[in-house]
C-alpha positions in Angstrom: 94.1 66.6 91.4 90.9 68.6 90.9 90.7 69.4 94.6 94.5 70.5 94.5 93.5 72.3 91.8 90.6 74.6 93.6 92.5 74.6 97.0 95.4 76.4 95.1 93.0 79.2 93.4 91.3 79.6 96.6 94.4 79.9 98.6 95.8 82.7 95.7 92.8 84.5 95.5 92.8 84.7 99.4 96.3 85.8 99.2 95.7 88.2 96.1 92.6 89.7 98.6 95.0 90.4 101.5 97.4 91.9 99.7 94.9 94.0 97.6 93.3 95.0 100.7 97.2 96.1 102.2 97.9 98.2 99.4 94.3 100.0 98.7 93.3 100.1 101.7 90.2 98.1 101.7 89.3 94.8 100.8 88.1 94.5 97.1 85.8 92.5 96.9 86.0 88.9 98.0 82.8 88.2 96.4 84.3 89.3 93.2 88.2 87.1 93.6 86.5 84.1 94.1 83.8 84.5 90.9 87.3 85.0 89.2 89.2 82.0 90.6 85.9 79.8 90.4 86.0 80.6 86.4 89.6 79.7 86.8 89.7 76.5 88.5 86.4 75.3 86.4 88.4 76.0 83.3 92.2 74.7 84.6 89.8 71.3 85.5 88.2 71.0 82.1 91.9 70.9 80.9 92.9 68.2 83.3 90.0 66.3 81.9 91.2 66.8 78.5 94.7 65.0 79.3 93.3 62.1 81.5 91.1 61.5 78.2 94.1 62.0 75.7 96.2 59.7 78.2 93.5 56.9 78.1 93.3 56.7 74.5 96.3 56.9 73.3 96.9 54.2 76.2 93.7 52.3 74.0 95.7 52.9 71.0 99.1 51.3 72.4 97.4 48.2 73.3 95.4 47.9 69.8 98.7 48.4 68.1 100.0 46.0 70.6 97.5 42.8 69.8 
C-alpha cells in the first residue's frame, strides 16, 4: 500500500507540474512539487501505519476476550 501510496503523489504532483507549467507558462519548480508530495506521502504512510497497528491490536484484543 505504501508504494501505491508514493506512486499516486508522484504521479499528482507530476500532473499538478504540467498543468502549472500550461497555465504560467513555465514549469514551477519540480524540485519544489516533489519536496511537497514527499512530506505528503511520508505523512499519508505514517497514517497507514497507525491503522495496521490499531487493526492488530484490537485483532490482540478479540482473541484475549475470546480465550
Amino acid at each position: 500500500m505504501k508504494v501505491l501510496i508514493w506512486l499516486g503523489c508522484l504521479f499528482l504532483a507530476t500532473i499538478l507540474n504540467t498543468l502549472l507549467g500550461y497555465v504560467i507558462g513555465f514549469k514551477a519548480g519540480v524540485f519544489v512539487f516533489y519536496l511537497i508530495v514527499a512530506y505528503i506521502a511520508k505523512k499519508l504512510c505514517e497514517k497507514w501505519d497507525e491503522h495496521k497497528e490499531s487493526q492488530v491490536k484490537s485483532q490482540k484484543e478479540n482473541r484475549k476476550t475470546l480465550v
